[in-house]
N, CA and C atoms as an extended XYZ file, in Angstrom:
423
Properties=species:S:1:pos:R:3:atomname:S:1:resname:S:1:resid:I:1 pbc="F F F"
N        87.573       99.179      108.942 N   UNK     1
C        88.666       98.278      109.213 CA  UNK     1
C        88.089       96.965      109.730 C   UNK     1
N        88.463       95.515      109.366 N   UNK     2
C        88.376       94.372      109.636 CA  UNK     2
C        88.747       93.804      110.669 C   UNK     2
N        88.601       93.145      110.978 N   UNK     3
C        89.141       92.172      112.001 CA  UNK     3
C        89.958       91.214      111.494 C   UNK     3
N        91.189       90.882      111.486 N   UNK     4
C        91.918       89.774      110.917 CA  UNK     4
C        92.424       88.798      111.689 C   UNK     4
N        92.653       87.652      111.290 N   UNK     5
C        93.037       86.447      111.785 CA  UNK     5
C        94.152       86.943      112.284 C   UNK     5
N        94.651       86.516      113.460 N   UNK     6
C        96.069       86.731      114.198 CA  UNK     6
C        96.942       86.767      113.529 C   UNK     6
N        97.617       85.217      112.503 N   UNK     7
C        98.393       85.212      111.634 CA  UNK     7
C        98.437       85.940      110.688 C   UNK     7
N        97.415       86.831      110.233 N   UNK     8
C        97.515       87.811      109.505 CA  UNK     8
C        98.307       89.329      109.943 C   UNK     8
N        97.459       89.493      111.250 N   UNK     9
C        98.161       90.690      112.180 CA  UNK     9
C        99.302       90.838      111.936 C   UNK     9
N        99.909       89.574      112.279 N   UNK    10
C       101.548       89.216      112.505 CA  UNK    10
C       102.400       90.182      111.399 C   UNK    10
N       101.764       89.451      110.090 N   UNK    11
C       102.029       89.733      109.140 CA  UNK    11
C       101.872       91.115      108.665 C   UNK    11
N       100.707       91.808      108.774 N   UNK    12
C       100.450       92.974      108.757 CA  UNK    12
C       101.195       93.827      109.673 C   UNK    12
N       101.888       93.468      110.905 N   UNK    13
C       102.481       94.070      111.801 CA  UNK    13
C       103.775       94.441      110.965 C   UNK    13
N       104.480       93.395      110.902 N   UNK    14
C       105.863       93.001      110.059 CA  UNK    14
C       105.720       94.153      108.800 C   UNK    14
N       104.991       93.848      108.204 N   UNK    15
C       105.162       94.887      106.916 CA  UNK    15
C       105.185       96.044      107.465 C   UNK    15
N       104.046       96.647      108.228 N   UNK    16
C       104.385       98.175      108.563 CA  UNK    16
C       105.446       98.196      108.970 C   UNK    16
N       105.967       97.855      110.029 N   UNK    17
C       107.611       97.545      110.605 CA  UNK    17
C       108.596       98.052      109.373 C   UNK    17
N       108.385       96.682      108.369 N   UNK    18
C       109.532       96.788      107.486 CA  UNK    18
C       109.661       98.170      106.837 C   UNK    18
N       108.363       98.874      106.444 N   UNK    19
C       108.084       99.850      105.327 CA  UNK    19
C       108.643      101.068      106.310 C   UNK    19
N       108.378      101.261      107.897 N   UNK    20
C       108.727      102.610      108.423 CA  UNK    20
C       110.185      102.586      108.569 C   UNK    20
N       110.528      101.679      108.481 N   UNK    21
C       112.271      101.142      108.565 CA  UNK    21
C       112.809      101.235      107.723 C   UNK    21
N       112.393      100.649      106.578 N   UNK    22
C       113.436      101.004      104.964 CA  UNK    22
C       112.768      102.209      104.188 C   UNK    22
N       111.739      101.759      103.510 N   UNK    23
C       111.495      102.670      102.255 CA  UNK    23
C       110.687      103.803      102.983 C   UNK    23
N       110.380      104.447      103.728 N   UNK    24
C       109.584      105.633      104.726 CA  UNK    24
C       110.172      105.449      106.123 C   UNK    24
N       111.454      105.447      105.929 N   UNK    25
C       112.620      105.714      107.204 CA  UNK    25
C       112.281      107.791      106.938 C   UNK    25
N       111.689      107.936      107.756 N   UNK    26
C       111.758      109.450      107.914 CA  UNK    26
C       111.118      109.568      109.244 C   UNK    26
N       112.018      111.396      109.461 N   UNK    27
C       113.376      112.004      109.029 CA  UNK    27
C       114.408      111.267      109.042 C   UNK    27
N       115.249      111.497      107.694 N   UNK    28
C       116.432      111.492      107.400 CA  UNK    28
C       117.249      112.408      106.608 C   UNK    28
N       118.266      112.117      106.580 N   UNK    29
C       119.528      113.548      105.576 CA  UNK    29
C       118.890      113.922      104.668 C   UNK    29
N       118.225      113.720      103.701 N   UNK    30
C       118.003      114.024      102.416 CA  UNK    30
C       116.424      114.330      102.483 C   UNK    30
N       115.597      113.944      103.739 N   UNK    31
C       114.093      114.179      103.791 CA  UNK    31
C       113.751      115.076      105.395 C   UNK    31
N       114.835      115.661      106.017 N   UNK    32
C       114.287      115.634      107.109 CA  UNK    32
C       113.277      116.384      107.835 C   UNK    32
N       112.620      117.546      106.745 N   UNK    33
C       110.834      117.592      107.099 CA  UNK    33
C       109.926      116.656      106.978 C   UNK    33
N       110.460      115.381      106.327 N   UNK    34
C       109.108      114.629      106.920 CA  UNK    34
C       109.503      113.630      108.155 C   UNK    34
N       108.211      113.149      108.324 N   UNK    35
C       107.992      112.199      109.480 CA  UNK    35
C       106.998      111.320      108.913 C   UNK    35
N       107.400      110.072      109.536 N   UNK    36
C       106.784      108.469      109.175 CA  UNK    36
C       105.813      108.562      110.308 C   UNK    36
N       104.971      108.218      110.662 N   UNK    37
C       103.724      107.603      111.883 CA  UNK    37
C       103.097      106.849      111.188 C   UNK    37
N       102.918      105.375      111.961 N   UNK    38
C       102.352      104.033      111.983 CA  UNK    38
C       101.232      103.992      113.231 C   UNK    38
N       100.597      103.841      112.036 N   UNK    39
C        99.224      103.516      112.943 CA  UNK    39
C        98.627      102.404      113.710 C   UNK    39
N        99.712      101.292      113.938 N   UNK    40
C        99.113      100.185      114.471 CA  UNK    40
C       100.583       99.437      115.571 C   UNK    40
N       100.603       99.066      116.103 N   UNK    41
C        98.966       98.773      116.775 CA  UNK    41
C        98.960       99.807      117.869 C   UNK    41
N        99.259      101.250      118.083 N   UNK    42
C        98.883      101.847      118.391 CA  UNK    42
C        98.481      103.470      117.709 C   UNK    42
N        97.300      103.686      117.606 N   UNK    43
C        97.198      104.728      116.876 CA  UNK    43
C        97.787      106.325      117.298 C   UNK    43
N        98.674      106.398      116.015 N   UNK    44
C        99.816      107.445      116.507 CA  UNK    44
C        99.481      109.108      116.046 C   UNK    44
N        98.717      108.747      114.600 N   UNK    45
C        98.474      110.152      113.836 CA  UNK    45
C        97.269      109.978      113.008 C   UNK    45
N        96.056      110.924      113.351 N   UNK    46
C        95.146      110.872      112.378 CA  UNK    46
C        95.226      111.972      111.284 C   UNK    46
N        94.063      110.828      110.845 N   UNK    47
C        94.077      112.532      109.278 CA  UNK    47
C        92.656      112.857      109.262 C   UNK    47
N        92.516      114.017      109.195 N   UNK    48
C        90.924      114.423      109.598 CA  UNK    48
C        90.061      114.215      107.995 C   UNK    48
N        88.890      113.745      107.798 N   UNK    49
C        88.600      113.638      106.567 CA  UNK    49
C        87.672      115.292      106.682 C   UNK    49
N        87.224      115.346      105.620 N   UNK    50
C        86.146      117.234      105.444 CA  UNK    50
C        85.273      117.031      106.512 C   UNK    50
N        84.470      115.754      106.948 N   UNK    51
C        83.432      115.969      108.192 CA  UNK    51
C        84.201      115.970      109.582 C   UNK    51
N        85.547      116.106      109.738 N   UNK    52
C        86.060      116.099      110.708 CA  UNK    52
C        86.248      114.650      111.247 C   UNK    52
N        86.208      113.733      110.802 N   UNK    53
C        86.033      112.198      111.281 CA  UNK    53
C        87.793      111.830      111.358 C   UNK    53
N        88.061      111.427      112.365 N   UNK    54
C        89.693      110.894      112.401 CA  UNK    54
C        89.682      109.506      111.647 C   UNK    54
N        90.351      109.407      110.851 N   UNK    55
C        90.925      108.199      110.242 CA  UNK    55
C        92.387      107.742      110.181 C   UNK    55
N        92.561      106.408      110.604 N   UNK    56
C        93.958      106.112      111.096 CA  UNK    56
C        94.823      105.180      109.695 C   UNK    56
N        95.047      105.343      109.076 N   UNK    57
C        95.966      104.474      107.706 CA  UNK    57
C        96.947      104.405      108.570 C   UNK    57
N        97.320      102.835      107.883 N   UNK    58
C        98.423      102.308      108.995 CA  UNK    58
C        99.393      102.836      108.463 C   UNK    58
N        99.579      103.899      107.518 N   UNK    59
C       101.170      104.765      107.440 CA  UNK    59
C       100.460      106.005      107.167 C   UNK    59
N       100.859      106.902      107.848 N   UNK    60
C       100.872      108.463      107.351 CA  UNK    60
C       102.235      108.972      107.201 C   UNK    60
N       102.904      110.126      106.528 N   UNK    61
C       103.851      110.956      106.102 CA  UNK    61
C       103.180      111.913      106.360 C   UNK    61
N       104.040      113.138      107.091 N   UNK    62
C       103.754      114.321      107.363 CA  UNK    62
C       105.003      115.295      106.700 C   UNK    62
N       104.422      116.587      106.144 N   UNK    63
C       105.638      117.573      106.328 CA  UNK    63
C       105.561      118.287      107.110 C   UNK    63
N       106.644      118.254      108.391 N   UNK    64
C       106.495      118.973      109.414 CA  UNK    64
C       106.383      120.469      109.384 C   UNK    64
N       106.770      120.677      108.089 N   UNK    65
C       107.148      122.366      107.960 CA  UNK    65
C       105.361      123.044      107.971 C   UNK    65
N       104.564      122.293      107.182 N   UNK    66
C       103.405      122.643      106.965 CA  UNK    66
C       102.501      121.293      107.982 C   UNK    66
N       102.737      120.342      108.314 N   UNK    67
C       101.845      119.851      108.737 CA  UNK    67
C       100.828      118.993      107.087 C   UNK    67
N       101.149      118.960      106.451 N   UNK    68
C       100.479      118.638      105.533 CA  UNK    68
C       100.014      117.222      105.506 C   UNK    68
N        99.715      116.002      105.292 N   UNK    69
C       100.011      114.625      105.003 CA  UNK    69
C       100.506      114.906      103.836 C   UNK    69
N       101.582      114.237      103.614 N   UNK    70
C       101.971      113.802      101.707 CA  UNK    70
C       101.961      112.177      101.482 C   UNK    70
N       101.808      111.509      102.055 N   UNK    71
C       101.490      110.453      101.763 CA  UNK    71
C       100.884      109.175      102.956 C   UNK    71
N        99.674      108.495      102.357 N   UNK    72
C        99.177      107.522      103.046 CA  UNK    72
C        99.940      106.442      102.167 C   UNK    72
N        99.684      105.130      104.013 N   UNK    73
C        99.898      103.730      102.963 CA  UNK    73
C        99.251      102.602      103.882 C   UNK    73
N        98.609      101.608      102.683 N   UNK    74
C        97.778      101.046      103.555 CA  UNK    74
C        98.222       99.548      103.228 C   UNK    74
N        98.394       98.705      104.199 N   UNK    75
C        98.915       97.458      103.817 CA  UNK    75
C        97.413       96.716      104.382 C   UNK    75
N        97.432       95.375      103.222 N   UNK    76
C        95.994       95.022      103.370 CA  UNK    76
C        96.604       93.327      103.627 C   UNK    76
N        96.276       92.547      104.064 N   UNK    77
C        95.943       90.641      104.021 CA  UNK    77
C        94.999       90.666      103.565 C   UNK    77
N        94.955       89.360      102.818 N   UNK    78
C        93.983       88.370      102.453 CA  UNK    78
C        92.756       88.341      103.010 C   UNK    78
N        92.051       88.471      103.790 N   UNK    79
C        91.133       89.342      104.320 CA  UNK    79
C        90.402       90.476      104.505 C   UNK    79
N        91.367       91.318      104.521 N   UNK    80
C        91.361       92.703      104.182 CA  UNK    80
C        90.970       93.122      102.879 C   UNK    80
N        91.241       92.212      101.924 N   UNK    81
C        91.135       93.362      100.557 CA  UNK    81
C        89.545       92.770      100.040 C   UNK    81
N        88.890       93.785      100.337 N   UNK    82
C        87.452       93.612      100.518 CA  UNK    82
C        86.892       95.140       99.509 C   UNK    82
N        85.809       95.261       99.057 N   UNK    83
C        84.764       96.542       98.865 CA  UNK    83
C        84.901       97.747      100.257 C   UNK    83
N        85.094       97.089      101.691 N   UNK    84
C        85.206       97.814      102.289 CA  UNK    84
C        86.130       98.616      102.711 C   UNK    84
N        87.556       97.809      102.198 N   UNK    85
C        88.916       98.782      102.349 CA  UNK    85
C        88.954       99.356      100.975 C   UNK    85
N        88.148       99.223       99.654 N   UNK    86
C        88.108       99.689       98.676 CA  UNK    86
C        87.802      101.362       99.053 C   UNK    86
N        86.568      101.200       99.797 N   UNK    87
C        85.755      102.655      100.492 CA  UNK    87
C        87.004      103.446      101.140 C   UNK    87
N        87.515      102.720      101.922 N   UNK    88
C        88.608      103.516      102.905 CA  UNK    88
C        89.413      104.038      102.040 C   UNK    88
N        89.889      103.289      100.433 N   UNK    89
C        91.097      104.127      100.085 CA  UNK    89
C        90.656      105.109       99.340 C   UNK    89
N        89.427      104.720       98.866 N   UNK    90
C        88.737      106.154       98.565 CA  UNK    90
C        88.864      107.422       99.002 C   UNK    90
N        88.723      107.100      100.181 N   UNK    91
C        88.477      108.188      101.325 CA  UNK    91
C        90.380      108.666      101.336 C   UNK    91
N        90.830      108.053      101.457 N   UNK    92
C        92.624      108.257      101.831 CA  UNK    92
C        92.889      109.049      100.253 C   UNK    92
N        91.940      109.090       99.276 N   UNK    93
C        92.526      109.863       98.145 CA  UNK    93
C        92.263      111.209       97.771 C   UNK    93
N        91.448      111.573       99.177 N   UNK    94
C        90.894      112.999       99.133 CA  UNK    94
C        91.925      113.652      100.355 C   UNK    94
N        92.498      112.477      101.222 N   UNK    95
C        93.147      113.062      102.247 CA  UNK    95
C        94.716      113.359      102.078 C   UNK    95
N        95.077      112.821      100.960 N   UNK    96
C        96.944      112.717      100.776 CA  UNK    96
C        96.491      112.746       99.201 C   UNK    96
N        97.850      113.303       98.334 N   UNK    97
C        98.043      113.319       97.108 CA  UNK    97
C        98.875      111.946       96.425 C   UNK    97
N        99.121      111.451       97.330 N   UNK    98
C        99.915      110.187       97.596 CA  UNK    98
C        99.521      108.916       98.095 C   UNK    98
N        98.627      107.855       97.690 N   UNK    99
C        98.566      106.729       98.518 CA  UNK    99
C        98.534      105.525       97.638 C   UNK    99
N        99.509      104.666       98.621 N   UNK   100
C        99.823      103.398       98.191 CA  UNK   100
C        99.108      102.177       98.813 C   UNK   100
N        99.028      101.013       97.950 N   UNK   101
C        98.436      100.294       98.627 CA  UNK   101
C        99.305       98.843       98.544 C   UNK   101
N        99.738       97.865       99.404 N   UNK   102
C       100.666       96.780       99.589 CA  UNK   102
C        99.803       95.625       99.906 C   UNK   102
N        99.745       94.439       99.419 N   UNK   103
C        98.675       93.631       99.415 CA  UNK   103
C        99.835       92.328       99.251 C   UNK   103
N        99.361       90.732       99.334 N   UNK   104
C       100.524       89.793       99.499 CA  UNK   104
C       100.182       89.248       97.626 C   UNK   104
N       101.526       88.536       97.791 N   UNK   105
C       101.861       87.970       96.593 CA  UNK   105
C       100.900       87.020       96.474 C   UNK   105
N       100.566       86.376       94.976 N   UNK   106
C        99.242       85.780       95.133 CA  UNK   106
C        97.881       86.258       94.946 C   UNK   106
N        97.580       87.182       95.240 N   UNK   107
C        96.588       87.963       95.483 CA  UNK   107
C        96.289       89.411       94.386 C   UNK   107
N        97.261       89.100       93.160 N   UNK   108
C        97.146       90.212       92.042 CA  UNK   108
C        96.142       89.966       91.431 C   UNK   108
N        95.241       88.868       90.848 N   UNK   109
C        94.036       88.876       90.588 CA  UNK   109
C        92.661       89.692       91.475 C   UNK   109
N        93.258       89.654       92.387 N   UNK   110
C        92.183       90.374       93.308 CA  UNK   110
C        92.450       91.281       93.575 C   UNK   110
N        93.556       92.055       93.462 N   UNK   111
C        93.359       92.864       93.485 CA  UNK   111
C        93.370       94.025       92.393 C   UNK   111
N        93.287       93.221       91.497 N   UNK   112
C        93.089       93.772       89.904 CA  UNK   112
C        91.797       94.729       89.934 C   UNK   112
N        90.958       93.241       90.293 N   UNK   113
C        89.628       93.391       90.502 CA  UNK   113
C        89.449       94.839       91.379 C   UNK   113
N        90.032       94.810       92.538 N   UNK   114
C        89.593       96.027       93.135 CA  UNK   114
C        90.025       97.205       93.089 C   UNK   114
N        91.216       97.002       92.247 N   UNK   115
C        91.626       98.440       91.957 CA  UNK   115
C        91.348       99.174       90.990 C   UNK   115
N        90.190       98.635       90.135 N   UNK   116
C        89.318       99.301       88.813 CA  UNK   116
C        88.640      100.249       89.736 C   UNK   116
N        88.037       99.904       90.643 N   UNK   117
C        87.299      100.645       91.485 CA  UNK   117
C        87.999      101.855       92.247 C   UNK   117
N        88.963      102.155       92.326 N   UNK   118
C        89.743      103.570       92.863 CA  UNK   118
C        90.607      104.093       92.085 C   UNK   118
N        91.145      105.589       91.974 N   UNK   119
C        92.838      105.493       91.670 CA  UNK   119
C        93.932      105.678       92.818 C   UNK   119
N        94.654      105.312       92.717 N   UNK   120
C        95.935      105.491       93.835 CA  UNK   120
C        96.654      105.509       92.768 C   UNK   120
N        97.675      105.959       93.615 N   UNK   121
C        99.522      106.137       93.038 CA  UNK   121
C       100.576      104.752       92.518 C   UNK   121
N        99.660      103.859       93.529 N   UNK   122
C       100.928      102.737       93.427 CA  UNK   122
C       100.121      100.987       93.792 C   UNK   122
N       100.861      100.150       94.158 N   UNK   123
C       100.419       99.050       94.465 CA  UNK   123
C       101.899       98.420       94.545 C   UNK   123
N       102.225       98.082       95.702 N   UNK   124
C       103.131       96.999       95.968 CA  UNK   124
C       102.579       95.437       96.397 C   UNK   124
N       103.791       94.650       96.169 N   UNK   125
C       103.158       93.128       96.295 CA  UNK   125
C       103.900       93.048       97.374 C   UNK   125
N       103.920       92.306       98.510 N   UNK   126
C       104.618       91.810       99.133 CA  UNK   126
C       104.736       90.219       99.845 C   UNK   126
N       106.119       89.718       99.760 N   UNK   127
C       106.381       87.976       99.702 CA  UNK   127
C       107.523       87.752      100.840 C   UNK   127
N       107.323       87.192      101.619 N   UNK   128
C       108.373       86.219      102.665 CA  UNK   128
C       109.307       85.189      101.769 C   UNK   128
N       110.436       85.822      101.460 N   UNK   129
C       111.646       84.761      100.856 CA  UNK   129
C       112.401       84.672      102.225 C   UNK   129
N       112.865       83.540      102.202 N   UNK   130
C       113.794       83.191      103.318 CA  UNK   130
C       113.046       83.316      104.351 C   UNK   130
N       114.023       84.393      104.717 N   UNK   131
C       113.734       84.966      106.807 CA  UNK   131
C       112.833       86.370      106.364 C   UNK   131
N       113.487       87.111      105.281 N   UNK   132
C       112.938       88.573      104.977 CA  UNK   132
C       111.674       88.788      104.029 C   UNK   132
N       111.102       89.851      103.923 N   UNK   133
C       109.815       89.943      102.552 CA  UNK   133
C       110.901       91.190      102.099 C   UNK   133
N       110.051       90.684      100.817 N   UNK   134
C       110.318       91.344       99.527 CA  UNK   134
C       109.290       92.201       99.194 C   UNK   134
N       109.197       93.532       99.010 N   UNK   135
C       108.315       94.648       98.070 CA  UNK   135
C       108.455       94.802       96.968 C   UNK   135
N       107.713       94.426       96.601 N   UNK   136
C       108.294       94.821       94.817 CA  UNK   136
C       106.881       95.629       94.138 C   UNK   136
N       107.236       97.125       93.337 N   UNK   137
C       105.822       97.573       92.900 CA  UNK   137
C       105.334       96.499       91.670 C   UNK   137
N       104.044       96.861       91.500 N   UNK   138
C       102.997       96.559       90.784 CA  UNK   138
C       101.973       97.167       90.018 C   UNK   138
N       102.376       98.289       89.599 N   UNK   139
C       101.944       98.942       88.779 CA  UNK   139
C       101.889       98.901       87.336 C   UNK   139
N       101.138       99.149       86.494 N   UNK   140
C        99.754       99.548       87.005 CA  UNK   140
C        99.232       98.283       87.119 C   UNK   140
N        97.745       98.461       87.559 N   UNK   141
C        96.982       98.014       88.354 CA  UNK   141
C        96.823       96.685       87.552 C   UNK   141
């Protein structure tokens, strides 16, 4: 994990926010074995990789019934989307059957580029219209 410019944080804060709030609002009526945990900015839930090493993705999904993860999600800035969060989602694809990755608008060339290098499930873009951001997927890669 990187170090990011403040204004990035912000931003990176906001999205996890938005994502445990709307689209991974869990438990709810129709999901309520799972559970949402956000990993920032305080780390809430790890996922153990095979050497036992805790790793924190700033979204985990759990099914409480089993304890399982079913899905990671990792929101990246302009900064962030590096070879080295390439490694991390690597790693997040041995740990969940499920992981997404959310990166800002603008930034689909690059991350074209880096997503030859893994597979995941998904890729969202995300953009500040108005007051609110917008998710919109991006698949495939």
């Amino acid at each position: 994990m990187i170090e990011r410019p403040v204004e990035e944080e912000v931003v990176h804060q906001e999205i996890i926010t938005l994502l445990k709030k709307s689209m991974y609002n869990y438990p709810n009526a129709t999901h309520p074995s799972l559970i949402t945990f956000i990993n920032h900015p305080l780390k809430n839930k790890a996922v153990i990789d095979p050497d036992g090493n805790e790793l924190y993705p700033d979204i985990v999904i759990v099914n409480s019934m089993t304890n399982k993860v079913v899905m990671i999600g990792e929101v990246e800035t302009p900064s962030s989307m590096n070879e080295i969060e390439v490694t991390q989602w690597q790693q997040f694809t041995h740990l969940s059957t499920v992981v997404y990755i959310f990166y800002p608008k603008g930034f689909y060339s690059r991350m074209s580029d880096l997503c030859k290098k893994v597979t995941v499930n998904g890729f969202f873009e995300y953009n500040k219209e108005d007051n609110h951001y917008v998710i919109a997927r991006k698949w495939p890669c």
